[in-house]
Structures are given as C-alpha cells and as structure tokens.
C-alpha positions in Angstrom: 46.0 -3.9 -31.1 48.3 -1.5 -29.5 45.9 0.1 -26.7 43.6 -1.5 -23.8 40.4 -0.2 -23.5 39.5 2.0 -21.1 37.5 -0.1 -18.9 40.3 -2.7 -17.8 42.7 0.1 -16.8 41.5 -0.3 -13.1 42.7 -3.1 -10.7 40.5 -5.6 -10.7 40.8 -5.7 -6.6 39.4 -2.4 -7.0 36.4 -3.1 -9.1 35.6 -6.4 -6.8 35.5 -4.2 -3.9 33.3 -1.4 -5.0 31.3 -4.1 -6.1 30.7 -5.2 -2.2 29.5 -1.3 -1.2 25.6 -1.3 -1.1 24.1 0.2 -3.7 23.7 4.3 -2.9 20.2 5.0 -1.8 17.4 5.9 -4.5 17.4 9.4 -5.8 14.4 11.2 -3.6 11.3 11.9 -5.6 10.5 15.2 -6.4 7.7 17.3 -3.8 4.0 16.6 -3.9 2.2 20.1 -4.3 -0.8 20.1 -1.8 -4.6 21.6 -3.3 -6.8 21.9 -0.1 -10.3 23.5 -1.3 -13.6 23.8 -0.7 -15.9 23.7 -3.1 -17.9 26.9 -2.5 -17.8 27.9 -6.9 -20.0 23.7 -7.1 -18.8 20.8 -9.8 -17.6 21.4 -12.2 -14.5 23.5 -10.6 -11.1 24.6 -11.8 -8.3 23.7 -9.8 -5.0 25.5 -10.9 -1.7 23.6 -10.7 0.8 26.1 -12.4 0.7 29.0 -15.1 -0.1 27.1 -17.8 -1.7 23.3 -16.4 -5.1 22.9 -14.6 -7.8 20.3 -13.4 -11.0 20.5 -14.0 -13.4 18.0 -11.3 -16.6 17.2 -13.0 -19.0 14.8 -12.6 -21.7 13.2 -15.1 -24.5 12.9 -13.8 -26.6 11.1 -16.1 -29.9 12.0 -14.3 -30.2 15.3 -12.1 -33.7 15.1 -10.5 -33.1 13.1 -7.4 -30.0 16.0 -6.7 -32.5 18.8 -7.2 -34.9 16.8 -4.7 -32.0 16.0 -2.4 -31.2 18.4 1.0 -28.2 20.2 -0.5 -25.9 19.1 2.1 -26.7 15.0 1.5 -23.5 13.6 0.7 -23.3 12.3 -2.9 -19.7 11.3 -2.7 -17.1 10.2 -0.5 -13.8 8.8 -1.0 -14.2 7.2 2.7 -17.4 5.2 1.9 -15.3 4.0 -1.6 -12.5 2.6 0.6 -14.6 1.3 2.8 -16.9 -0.4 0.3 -15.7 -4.7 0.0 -13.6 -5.9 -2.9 -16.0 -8.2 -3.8 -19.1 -5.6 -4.0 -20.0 -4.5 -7.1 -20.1 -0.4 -7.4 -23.8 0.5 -8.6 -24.1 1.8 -12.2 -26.0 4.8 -11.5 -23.2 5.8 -8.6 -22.2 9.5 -9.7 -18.2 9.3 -10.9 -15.9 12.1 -10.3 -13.6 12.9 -13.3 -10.6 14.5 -13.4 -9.4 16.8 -16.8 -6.1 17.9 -17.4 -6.3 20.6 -19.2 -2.9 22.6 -20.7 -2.6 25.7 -22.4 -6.3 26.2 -22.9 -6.8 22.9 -24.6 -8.0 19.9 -23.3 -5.2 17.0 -22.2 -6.6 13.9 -20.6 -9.2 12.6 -18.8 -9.0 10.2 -16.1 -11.7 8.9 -13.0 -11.1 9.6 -9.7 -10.0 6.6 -7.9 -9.1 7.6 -4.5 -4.9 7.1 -2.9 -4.4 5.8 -6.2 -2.1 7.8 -8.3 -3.1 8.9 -11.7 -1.0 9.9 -14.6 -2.2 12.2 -16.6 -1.1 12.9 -20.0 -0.7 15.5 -23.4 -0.4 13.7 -25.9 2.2 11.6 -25.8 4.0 12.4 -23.0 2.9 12.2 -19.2 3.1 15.4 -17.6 1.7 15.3 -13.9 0.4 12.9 -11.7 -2.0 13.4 -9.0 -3.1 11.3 -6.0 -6.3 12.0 -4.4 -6.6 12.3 -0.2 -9.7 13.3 -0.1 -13.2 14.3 -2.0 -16.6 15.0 -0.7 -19.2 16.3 -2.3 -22.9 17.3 -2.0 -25.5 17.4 -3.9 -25.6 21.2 -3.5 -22.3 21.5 -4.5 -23.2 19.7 -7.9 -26.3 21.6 -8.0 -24.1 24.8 -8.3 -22.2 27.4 -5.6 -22.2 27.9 -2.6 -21.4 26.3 0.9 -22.2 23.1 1.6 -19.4 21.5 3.2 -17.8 19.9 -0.1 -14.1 19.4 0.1 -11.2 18.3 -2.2 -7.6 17.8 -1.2 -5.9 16.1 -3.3 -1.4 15.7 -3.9 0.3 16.1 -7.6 3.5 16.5 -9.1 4.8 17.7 -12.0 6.5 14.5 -14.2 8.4 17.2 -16.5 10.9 18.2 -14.2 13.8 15.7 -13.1 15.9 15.5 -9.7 19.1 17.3 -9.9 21.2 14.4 -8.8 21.4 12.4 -11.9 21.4 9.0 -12.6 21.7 6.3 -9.6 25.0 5.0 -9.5 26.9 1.7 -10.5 29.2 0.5 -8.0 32.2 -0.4 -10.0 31.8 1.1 -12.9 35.2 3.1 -13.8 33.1 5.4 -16.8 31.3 6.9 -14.2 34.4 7.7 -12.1 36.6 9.4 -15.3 33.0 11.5 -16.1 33.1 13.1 -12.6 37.0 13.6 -12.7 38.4 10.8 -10.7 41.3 9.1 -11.5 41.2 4.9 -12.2 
C-alpha cells in the first residue's frame, strides 16, 4: 500500500487536543408557533396551522343530554383540574376527551387525545410532520353545544417537524472529515 488514508494525516497531538474542547452546544430547536383562540364557532373547531395542515378539536361525547341541561357556561373541561387531578386517581369513563385531528391537504392525518404540556406527534402516514403541545383548553358546555361566547379558550404551541435547522449536524471534536468538508486544512 503506497498511500495513508486520509484520516491519519493529522497529528495525533492535534486530534487528542480537540478531543479535550467541550462538545459545541446543541443545535437550537426550531420556533414554536403560538394558536391563542376562543372558541366563539363551539367543538368541533378548525384551527389552521399553515396553507395546507390543520387541527380539528373535537370531542365525543357519548351522551349529550346532561350538556343540553347544563348552564352553558359550566366548565366541562379544564386542563388545570387534569393536572391537578392525583396520579393515583383513576379518570372517570364518562369524562368527555378532547381529540385532536391533523388533517393535511383535505384528507384526514392522525388522531391523537389531548393530554395537556405533553407534546404530541402527529403524523401522515408514515412520516411525523408537526408536533403540538397544549398550554391550555377550557371548554363549556355551550361551547360543545354549538357557537357562541361562553368563555372557552384554546392556546396551545406546535411546530412543524418537516423543516430542519440550518446549522447542520452537531459536531465531532476531532474528527479531521469534517474539517476538509468545510475547507480546512489537516
């Protein structure tokens, strides 16, 4: 073999002591988009995220009449009273479940249940394309009942996961490939 490889060409010295730098800081996510609404149009509503992506909040029900009974400004949900709830109490069955669709295009994505601060991927097909993270959700039983004003409120964070950060891949301390790629000499 007449030729070394590429990667032993720099001093070993060298190598040990970019091995020592601390490794560069993480590349910063990309920014959260903010949705801050009322709920004046009732569940279910359409929350637009771009041209072509949108949620859609629904809830089932499973039985309406004690909603229709209800004032219309009784609280049905709250993501407060959720967090608040203990880890060791058992949510109630007939507890009304928000749901969150994804929908693309026109056609419908996935589906995933609210679970407040948490965040929730959300997929089409077989590729994730945003991920939300809810901050807030009230809602009445007037609001569920259909529009108007009573004092229902979403506010929730998401990101599109389609996009990537313009700053590449974290670096390796040491390594002399990435070096010659950005035009540094060994």
């Amino acid at each position: 073999m007449d030729a070394v490889p590429a990667l032993v060409t720099r001093p070993l010295v060298d190598a040990y002591a970019d091995a020592l730098d601390p490794a560069p800081p993480p590349a910063p996510e990309p920014p959260r988009t903010t949705i801050d609404s009322e709920l004046t149009d009732g569940v279910p509503t359409r929350l637009a995220l771009d041209a072509t992506r949108l949620l859609v909040l629904a809830v089932p029900l499973g039985t309406a009449r004690p909603l229709l009974d209800a004032d219309p400004r009784t609280v049905v949900v709250d993501d407060r009273a959720i967090a608040a709830a203990p880890a060791d109490e058992r949510t109630p069955l007939d507890l009304p479940r928000p749901r969150l669709t994804l929908l693309v295009d026109g056609h419908i994505a996935d589906t995933t249940a609210v679970v407040p601060h948490v965040p929730l991927r959300l997929a089409d097909g077989v590729r994730t394309v945003v991920e939300v993270i809810m901050d807030r959700l009230v809602l009445t039983s007037g609001a569920l009942r259909g529009p108007g004003r009573f004092d229902s409120r979403i506010t929730l964070r998401w990101r599109d996961l389609l996009t990537a950060a313009d700053t590449g891949p974290a670096l390796t301390p040491g390594d002399p490939a990435l070096n010659l790629m950005r035009g540094a000499t060994p």
